[in-house]
N, C-alpha and C positions, 0 to 999 in steps of 0.2 A: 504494500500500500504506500503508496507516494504520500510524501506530507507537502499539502497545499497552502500555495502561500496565503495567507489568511490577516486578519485586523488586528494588527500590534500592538491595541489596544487591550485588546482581551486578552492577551498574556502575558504572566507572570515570569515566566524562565522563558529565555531565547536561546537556543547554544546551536550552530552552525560550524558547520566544516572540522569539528573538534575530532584531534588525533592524540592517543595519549601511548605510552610505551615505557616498558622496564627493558633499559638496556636493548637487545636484539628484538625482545619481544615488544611487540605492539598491541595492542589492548584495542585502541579504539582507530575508525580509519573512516574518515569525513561522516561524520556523526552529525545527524540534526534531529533536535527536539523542541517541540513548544509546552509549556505546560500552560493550560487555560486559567484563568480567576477564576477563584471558588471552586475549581474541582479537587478530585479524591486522582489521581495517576496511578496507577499500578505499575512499576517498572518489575517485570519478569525478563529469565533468561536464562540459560544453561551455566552449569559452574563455570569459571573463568571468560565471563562475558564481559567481567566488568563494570555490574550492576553500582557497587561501592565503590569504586571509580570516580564514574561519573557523577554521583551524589556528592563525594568529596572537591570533584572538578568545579562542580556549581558551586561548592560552599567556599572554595580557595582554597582548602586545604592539601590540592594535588593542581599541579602545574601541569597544563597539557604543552604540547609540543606544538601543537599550533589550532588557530579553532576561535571562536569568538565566543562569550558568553554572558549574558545579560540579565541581571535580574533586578527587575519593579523600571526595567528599561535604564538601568545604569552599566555600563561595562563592567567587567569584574576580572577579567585577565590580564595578568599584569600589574593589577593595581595595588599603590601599597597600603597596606593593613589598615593607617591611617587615615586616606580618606575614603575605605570601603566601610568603616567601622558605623558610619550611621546607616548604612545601608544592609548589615549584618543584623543589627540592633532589631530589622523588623521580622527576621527570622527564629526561629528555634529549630532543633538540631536533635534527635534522641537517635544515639548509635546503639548496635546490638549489643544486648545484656545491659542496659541501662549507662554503663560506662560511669558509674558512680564515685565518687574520691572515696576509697575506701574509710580515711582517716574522718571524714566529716561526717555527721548526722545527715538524716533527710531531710530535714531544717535547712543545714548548714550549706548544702549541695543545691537546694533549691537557691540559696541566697548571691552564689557564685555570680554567676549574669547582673543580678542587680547591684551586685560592691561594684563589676567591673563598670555598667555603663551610667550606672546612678551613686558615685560615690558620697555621695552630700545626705541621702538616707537615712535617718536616726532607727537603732538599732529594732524600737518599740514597732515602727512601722515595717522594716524589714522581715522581723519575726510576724508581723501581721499580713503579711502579701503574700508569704512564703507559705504559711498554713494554710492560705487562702486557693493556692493552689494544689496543696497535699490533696485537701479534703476533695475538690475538684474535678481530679484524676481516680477518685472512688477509695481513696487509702482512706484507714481511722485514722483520726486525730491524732493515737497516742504512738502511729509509726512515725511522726516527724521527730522526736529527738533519738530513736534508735540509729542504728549502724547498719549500713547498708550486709554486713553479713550476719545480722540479725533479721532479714527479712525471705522471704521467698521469694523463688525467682519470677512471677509473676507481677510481686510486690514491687521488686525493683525495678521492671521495667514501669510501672506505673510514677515510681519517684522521677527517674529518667525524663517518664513524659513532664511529671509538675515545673521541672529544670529548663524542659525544652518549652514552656506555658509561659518561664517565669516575666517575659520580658512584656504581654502580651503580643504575640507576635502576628503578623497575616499569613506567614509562609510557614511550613510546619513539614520537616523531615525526618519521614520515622525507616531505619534501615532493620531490615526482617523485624518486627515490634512483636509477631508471637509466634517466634521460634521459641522452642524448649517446651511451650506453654501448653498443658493439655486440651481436649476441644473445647470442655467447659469454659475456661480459661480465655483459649483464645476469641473464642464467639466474644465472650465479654468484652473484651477489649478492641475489639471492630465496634462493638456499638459503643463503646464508649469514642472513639476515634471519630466513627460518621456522627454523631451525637455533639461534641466536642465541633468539630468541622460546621457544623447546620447551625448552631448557637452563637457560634463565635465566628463565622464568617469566615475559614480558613480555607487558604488552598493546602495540599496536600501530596508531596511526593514520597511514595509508598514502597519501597521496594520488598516487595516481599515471594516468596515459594507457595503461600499458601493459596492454596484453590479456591474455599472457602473465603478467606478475606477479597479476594476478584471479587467472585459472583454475589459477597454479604455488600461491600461498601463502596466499591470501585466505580467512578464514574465509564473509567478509560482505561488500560493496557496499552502499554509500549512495550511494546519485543524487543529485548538485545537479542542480535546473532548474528553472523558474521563480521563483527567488527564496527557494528552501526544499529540503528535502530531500524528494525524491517517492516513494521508498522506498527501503530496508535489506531487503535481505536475501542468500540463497546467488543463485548465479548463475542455478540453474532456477529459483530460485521469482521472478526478474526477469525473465524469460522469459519465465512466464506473464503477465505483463502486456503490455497493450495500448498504453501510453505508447512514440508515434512515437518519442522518442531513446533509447527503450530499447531498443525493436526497432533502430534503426540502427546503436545502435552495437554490440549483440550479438549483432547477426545478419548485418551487413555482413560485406563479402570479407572483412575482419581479423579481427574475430569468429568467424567460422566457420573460417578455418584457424586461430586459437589454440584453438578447441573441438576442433578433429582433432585439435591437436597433443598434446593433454592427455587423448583421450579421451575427450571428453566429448559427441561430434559425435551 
């Protein structure tokens, strides 16, 4: 599926011609994606696609080798830390397993972001925005001054998300959010994500394996493979296509019972 040049208006991440590479190896090879306002994205794709890559690429934390990359319509490649930093500010960020400082509270881990861009803060109100986001993300109360390896792993990915909340932000990057996570588990946590999204007005880049999270919250699918993104779009209109890992993977035994499950069969 061809991506259509479309109204620059309605998008939030722009990224064109992006190449990225370890050494010999090449990861990404003229890559284009758009991510819309307000949407849910699902970026899928085969191990070593590069899915976490290219999340890292948007957020500047990986240097691509060549490629453009835009996001709320500001450039972002190249650009130094300083003046991408108010442009960062309207994003949050949750990496797999929550990515929590092991040494801090979930208090304390939520408050990171706001020392960093809001250092004038008085502690009474920090501790107040911070809980305000615990409770938010579906934690009790009494997990905010615990230690992130006093929690479950379910648990911490939900602190993870209050961290990625804390700023409030409009862009919202969650990488695999329920890996490890049983189905109860993860169900939970798609609705709290579309829930979260629908309330607060968020766009949403999703990179995730599960089948269930697509066809639960997903507005959209973008395929990695071959070195590029091979199509964006709803799950039927991926379907219609004839690319062997699309049929494999949405049409395989796991696909087809998360299309039952949902409906959609």
């Amino acid at each position: 599926m061809t991506i259509a040049p479309r109204d620059r208006q309605g998008d939030i991440i722009t990224v064109r011609g992006l190449r990225n590479g370890f050494g010999e190896q090449i990861v990404h090879e003229n890559l284009d994606l758009d991510v819309r306002r307000g949407e849910i994205l699902g970026v899928v794709g085969g191990s070593g696609t590069g899915k976490s890559v290219l999340m890292r690429s948007i957020v500047g934390l990986q240097h691509p080798l060549a490629g453009e990359v835009s996001v709320f319509g500001e450039p972002m490649v190249g650009r130094a830390d300083s003046e991408a930093k108010s442009v960062r500010s309207r994003w949050g960020v949750m990496f797999q397993n929550g990515a929590l400082f092991s040494t801090l509270t979930v208090l304390e881990n939520v408050q990171v972001p706001l020392r960093e861009y809001h250092p004038t803060l008085d502690e009474t109100l920090l501790d107040e925005i911070a809980a305000y986001k615990v409770v938010m993300t579906g934690l009790p109360a009494d997990a905010a001054p615990k230690f992130p390896s006093e929690l479950s792993g379910g648990m911490r990915k939900r602190a993870g998300l209050a961290r990625a909340l804390a700023l409030d932000p409009e862009l919202l990057f969650l990488d695999e959010p329920t890996a490890g996570l049983d189905p109860i588990g993860a169900a939970a946590f798609d609705r709290l994500t579309r829930t979260l999204a629908d309330t607060l007005g968020l766009t949403v880049f999703l990179i995730t394996h599960d089948l269930d999270t697509l066809h639960a919250i997903c507005d959209r699918v973008a395929v990695l493979a071959d070195k590029r993104v091979i199509a964006v779009g709803t799950i039927p209109e991926l379907l219609a296509l004839d690319h062997p890992w699309i049929q494999e993977y949405f049409n395989g035994p796991r696909g087809r019972v998360a299309a039952e499950a949902h409906g959609e069969a």
